[in-house]
Biopython code that builds the backbone (N, CA, C, O; Angstrom):
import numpy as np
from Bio.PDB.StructureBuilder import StructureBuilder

atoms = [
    (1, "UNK", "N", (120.022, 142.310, 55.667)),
    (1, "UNK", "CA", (119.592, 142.599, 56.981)),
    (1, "UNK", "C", (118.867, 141.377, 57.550)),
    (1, "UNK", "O", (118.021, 140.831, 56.842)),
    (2, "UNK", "N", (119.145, 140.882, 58.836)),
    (2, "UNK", "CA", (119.098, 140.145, 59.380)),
    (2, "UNK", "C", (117.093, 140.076, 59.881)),
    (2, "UNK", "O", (116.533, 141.062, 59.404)),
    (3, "UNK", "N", (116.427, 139.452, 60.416)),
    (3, "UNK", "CA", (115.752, 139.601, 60.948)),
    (3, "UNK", "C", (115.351, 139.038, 62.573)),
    (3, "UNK", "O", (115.497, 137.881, 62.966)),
    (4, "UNK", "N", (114.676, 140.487, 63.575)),
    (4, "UNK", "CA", (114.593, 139.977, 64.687)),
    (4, "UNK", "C", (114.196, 138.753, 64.734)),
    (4, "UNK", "O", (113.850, 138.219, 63.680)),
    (5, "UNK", "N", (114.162, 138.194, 65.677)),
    (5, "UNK", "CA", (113.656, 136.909, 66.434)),
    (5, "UNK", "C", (112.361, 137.129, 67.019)),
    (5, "UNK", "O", (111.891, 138.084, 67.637)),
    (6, "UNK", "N", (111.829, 135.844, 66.621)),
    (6, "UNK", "CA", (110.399, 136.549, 66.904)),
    (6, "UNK", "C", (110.153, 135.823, 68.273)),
    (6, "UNK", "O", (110.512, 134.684, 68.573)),
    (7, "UNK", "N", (109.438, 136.759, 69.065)),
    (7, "UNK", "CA", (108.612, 136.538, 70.178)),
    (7, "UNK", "C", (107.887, 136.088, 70.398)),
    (7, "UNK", "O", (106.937, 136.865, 70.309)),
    (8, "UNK", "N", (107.490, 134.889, 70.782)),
    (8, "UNK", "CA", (106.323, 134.429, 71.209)),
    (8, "UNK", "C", (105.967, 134.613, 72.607)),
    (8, "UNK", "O", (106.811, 134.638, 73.502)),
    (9, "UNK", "N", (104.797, 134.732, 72.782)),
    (9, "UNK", "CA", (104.214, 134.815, 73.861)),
    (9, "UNK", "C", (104.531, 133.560, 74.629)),
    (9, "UNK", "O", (104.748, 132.434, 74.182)),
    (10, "UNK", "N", (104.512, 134.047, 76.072)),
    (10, "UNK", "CA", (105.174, 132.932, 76.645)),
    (10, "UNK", "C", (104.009, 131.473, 76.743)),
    (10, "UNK", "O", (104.380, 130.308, 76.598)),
    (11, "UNK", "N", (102.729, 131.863, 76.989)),
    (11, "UNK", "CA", (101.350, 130.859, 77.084)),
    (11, "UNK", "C", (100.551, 131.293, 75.929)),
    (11, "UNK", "O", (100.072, 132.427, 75.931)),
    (12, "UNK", "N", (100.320, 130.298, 74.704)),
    (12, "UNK", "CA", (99.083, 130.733, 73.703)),
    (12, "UNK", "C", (97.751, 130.326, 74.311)),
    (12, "UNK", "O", (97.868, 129.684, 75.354)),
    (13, "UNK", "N", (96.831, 130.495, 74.003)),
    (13, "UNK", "CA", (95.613, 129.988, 74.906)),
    (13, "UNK", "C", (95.235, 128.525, 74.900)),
    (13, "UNK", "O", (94.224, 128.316, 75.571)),
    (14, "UNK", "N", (95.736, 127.499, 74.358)),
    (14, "UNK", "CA", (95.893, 126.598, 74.518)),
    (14, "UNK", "C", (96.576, 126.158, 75.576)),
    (14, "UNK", "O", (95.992, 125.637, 76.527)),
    (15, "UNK", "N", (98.313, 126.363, 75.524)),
    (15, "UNK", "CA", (98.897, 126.068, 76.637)),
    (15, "UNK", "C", (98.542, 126.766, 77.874)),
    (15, "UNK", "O", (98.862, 126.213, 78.926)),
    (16, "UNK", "N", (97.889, 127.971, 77.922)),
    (16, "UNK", "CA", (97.187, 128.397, 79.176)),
    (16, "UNK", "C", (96.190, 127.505, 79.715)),
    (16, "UNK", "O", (96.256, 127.150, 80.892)),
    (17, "UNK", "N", (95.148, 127.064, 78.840)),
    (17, "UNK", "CA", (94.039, 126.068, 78.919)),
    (17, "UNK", "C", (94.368, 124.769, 79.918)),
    (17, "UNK", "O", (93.634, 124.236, 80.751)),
    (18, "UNK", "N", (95.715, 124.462, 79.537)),
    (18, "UNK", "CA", (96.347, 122.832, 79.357)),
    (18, "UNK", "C", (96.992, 123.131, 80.740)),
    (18, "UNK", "O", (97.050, 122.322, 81.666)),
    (19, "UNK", "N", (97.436, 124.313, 80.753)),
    (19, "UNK", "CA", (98.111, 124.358, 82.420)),
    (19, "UNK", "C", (97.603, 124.739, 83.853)),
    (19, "UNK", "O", (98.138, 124.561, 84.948)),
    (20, "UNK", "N", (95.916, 125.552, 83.375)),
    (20, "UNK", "CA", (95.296, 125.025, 84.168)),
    (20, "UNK", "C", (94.765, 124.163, 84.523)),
    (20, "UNK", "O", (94.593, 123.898, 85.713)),
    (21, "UNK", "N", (94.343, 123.460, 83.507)),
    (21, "UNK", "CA", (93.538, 122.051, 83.460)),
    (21, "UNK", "C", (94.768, 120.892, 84.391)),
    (21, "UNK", "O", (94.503, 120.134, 85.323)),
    (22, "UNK", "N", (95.708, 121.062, 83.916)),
    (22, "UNK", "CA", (96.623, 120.367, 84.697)),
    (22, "UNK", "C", (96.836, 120.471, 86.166)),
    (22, "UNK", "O", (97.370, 119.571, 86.816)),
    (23, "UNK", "N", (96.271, 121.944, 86.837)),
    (23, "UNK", "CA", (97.027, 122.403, 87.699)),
    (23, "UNK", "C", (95.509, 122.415, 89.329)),
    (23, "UNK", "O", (95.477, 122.634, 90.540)),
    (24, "UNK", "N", (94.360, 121.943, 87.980)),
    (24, "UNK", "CA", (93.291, 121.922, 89.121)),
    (24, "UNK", "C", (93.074, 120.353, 88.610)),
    (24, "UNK", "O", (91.875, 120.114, 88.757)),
    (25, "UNK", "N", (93.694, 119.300, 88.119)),
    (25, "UNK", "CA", (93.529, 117.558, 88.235)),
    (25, "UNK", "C", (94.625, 116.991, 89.022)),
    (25, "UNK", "O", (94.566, 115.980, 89.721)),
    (26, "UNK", "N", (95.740, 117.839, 88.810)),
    (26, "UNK", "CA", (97.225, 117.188, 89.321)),
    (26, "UNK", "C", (96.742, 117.138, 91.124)),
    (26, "UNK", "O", (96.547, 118.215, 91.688)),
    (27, "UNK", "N", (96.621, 116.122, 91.726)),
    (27, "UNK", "CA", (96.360, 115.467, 93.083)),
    (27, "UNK", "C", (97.497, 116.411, 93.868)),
    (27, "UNK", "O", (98.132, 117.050, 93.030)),
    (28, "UNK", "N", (97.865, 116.639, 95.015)),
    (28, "UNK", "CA", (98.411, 117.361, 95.873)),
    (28, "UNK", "C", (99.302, 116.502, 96.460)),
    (28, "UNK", "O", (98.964, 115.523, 97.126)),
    (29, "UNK", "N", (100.652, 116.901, 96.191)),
    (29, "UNK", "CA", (101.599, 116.034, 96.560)),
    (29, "UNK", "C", (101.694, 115.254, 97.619)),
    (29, "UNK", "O", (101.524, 116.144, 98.453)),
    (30, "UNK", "N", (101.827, 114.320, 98.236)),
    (30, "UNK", "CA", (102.117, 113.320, 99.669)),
    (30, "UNK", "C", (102.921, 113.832, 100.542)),
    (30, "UNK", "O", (104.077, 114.064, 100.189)),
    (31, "UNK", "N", (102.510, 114.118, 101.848)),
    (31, "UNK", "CA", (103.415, 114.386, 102.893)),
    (31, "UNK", "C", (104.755, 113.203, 102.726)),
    (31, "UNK", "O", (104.536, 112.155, 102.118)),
    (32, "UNK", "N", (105.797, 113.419, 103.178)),
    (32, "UNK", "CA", (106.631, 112.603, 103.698)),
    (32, "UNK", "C", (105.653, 111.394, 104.105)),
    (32, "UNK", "O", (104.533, 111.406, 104.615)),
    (33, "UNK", "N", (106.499, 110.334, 103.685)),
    (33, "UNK", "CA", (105.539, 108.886, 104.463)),
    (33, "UNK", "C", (105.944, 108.869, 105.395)),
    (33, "UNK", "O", (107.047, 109.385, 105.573)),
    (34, "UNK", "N", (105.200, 108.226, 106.515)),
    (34, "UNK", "CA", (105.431, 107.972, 107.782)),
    (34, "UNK", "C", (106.256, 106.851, 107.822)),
    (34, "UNK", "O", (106.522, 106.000, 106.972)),
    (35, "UNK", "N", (106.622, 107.024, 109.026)),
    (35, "UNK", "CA", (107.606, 105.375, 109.554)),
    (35, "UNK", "C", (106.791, 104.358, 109.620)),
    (35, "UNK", "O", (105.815, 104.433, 110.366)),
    (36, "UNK", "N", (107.026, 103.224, 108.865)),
    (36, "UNK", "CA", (106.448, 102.504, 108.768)),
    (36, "UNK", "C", (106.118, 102.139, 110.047)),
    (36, "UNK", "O", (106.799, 102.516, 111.001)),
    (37, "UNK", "N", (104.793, 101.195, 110.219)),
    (37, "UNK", "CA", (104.183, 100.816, 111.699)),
    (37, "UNK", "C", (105.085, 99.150, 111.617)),
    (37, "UNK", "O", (105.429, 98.489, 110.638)),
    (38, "UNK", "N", (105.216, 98.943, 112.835)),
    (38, "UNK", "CA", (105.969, 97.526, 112.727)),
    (38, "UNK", "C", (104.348, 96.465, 113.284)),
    (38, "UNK", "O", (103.424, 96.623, 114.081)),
    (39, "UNK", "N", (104.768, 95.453, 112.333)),
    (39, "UNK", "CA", (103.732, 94.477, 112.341)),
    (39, "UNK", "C", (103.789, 93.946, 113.983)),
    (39, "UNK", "O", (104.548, 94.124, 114.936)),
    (40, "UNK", "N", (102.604, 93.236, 113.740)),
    (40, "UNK", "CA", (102.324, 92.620, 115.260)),
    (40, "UNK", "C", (103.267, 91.534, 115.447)),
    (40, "UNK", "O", (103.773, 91.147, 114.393)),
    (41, "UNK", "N", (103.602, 90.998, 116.394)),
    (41, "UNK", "CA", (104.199, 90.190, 116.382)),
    (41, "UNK", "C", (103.463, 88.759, 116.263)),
    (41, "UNK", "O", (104.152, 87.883, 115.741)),
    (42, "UNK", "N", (102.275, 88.425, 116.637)),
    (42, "UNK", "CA", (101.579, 87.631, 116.250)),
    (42, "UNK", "C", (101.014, 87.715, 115.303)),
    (42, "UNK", "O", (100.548, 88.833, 115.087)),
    (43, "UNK", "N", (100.770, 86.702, 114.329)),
    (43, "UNK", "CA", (99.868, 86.697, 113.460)),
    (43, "UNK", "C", (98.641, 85.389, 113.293)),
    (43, "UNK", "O", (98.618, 84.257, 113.777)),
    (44, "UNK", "N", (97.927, 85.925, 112.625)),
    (44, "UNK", "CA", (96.685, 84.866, 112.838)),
    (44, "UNK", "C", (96.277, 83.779, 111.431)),
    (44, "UNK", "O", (95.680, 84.235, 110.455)),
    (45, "UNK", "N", (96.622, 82.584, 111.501)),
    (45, "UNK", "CA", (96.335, 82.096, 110.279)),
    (45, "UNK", "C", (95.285, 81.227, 110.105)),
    (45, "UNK", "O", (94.982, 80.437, 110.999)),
    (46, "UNK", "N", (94.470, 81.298, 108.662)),
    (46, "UNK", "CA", (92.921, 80.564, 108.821)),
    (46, "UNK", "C", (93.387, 78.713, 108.502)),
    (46, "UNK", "O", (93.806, 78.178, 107.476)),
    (47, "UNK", "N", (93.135, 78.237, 109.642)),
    (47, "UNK", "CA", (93.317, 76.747, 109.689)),
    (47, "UNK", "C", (91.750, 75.832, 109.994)),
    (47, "UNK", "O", (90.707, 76.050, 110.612)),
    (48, "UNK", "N", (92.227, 74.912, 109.299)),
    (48, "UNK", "CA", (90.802, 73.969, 109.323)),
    (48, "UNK", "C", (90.663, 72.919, 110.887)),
    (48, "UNK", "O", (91.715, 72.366, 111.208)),
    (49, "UNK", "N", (90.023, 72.787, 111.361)),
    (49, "UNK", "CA", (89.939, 72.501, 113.047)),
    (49, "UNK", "C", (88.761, 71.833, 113.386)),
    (49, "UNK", "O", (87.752, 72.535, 113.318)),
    (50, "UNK", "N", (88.607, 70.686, 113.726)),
    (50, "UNK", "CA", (87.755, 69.235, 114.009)),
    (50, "UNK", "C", (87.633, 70.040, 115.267)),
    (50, "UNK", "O", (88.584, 70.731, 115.631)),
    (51, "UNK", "N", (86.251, 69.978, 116.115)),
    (51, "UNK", "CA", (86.095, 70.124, 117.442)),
    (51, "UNK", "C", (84.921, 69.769, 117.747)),
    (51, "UNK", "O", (84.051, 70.017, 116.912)),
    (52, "UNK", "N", (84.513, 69.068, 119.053)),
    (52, "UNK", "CA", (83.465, 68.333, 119.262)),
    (52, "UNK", "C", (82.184, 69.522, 119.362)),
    (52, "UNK", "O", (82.413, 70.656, 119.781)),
    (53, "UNK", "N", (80.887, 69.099, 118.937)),
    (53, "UNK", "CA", (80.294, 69.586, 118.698)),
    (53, "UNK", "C", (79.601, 70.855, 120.109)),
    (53, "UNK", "O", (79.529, 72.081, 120.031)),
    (54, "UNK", "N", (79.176, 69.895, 121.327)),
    (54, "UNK", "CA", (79.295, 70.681, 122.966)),
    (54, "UNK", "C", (80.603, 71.779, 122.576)),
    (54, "UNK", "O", (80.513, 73.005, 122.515)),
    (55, "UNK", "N", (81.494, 71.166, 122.402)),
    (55, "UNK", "CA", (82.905, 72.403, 122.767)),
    (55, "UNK", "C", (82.895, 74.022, 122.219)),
    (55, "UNK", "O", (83.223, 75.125, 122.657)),
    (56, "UNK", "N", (82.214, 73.354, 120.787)),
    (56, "UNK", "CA", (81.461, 74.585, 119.625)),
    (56, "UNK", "C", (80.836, 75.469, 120.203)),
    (56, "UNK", "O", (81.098, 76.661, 120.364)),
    (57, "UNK", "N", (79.738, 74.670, 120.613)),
    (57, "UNK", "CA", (78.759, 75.006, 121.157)),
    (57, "UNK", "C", (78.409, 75.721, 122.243)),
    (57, "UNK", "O", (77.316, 76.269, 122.391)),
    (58, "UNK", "N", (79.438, 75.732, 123.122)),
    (58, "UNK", "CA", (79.582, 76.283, 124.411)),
    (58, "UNK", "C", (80.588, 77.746, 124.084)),
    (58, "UNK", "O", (80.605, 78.581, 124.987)),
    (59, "UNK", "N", (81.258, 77.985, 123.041)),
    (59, "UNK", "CA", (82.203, 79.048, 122.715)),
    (59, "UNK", "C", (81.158, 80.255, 121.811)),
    (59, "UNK", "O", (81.284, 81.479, 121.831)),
    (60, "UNK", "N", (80.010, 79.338, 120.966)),
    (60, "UNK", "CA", (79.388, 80.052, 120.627)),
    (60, "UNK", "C", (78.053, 80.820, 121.310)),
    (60, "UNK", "O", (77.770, 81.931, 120.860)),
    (61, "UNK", "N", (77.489, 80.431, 122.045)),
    (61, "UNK", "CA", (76.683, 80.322, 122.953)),
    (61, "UNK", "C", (76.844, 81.816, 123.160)),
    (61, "UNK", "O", (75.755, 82.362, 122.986)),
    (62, "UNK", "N", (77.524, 82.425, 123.377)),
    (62, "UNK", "CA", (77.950, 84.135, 124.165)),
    (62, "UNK", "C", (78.360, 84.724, 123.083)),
    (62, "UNK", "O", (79.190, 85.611, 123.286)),
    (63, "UNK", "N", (77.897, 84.430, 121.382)),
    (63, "UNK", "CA", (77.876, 85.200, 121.117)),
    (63, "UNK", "C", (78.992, 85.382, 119.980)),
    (63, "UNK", "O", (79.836, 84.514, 119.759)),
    (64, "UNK", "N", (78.920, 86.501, 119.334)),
    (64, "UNK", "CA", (79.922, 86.920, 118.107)),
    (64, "UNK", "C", (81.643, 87.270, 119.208)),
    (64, "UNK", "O", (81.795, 88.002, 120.186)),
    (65, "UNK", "N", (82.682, 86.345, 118.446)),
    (65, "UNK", "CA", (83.669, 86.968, 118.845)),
    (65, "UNK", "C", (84.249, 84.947, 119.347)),
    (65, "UNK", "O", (85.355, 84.662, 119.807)),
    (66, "UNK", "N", (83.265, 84.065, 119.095)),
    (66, "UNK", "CA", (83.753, 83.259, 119.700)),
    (66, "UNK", "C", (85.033, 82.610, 119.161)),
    (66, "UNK", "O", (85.611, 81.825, 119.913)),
    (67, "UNK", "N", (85.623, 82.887, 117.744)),
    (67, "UNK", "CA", (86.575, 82.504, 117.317)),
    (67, "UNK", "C", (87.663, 83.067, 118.436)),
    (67, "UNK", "O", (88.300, 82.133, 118.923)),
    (68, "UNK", "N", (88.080, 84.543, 119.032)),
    (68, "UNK", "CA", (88.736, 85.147, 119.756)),
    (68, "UNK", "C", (88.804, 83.933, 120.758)),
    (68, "UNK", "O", (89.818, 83.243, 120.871)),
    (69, "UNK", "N", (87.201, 83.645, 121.754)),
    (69, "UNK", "CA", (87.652, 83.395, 122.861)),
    (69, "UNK", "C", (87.933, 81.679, 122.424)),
    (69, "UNK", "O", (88.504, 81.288, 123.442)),
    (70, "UNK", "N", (87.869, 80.781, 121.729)),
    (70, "UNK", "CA", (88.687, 79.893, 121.682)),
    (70, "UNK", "C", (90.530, 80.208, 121.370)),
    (70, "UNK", "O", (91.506, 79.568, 121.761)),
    (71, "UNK", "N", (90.454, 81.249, 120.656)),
    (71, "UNK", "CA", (91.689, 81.515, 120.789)),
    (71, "UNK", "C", (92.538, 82.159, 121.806)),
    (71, "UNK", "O", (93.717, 82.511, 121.769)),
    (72, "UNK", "N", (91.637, 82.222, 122.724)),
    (72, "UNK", "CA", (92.007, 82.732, 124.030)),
    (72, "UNK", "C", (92.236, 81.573, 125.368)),
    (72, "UNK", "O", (92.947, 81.708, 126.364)),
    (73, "UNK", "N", (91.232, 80.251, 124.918)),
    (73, "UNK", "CA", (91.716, 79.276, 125.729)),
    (73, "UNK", "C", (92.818, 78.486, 125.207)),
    (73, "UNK", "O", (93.683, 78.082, 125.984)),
    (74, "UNK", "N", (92.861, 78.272, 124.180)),
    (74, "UNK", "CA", (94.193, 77.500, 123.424)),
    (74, "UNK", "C", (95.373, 78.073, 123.752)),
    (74, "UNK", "O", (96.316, 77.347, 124.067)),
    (75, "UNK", "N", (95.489, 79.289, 123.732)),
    (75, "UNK", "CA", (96.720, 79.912, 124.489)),
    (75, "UNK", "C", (96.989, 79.472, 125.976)),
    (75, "UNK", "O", (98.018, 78.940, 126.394)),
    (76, "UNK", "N", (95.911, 79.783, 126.660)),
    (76, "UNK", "CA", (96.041, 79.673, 128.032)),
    (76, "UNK", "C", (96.108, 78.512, 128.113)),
    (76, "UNK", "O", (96.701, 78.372, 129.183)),
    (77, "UNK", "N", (95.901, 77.466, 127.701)),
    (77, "UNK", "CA", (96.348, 75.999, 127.882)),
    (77, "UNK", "C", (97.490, 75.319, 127.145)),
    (77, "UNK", "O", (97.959, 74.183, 127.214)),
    (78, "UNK", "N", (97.872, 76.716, 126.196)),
    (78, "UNK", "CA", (99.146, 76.156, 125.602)),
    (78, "UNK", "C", (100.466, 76.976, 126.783)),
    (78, "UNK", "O", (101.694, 76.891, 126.765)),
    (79, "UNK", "N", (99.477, 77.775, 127.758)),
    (79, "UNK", "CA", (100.554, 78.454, 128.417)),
    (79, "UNK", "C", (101.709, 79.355, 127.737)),
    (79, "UNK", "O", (102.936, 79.253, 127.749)),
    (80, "UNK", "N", (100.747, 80.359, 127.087)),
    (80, "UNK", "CA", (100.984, 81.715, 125.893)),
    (80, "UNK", "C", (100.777, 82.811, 126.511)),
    (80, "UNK", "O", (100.877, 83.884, 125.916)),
]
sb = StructureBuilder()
sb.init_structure("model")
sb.init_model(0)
sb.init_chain("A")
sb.init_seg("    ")
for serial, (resi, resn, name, xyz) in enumerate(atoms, 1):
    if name == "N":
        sb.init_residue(resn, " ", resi, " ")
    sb.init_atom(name, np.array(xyz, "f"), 0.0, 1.0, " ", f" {name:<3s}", serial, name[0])
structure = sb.get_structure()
């Protein structure tokens, strides 16, 4: 005579343990990624730049941001 097959329980308390533990660390899946954003078309690169000391001086004078506004006359005199 043959013998049944034995049954195991489907979770012993271990693997119950292990699958909650898993199930409150496992991070929450990612939406769909978005479409990527398309880069600017300008970009800004850090270059080394001789300039008379008045010229400095007069861009800094008004303040934080003066890197912008020299880069705001160099355009306009490069006609950008």
């Amino acid at each position: 005579m043959t013998k049944p097959p034995v049954r195991r329980r489907a979770l012993d308390p271990f693997s119950a343990a292990e699958a909650a533990f898993k199930s409150a660390t496992t991070p929450p899946a990612e939406p769909e990624a978005a479409p990527a954003r398309k880069a600017l078309p300008v970009t800004r690169e850090p270059v080394s730049l001789r300039l008379d000391s008045d010229v400095l001086a007069h861009f800094q004078d008004e303040g934080p941001g003066w890197q912008d506004r020299i880069n705001a006359a160099l355009r306009k005199a490069a006609g950008l």
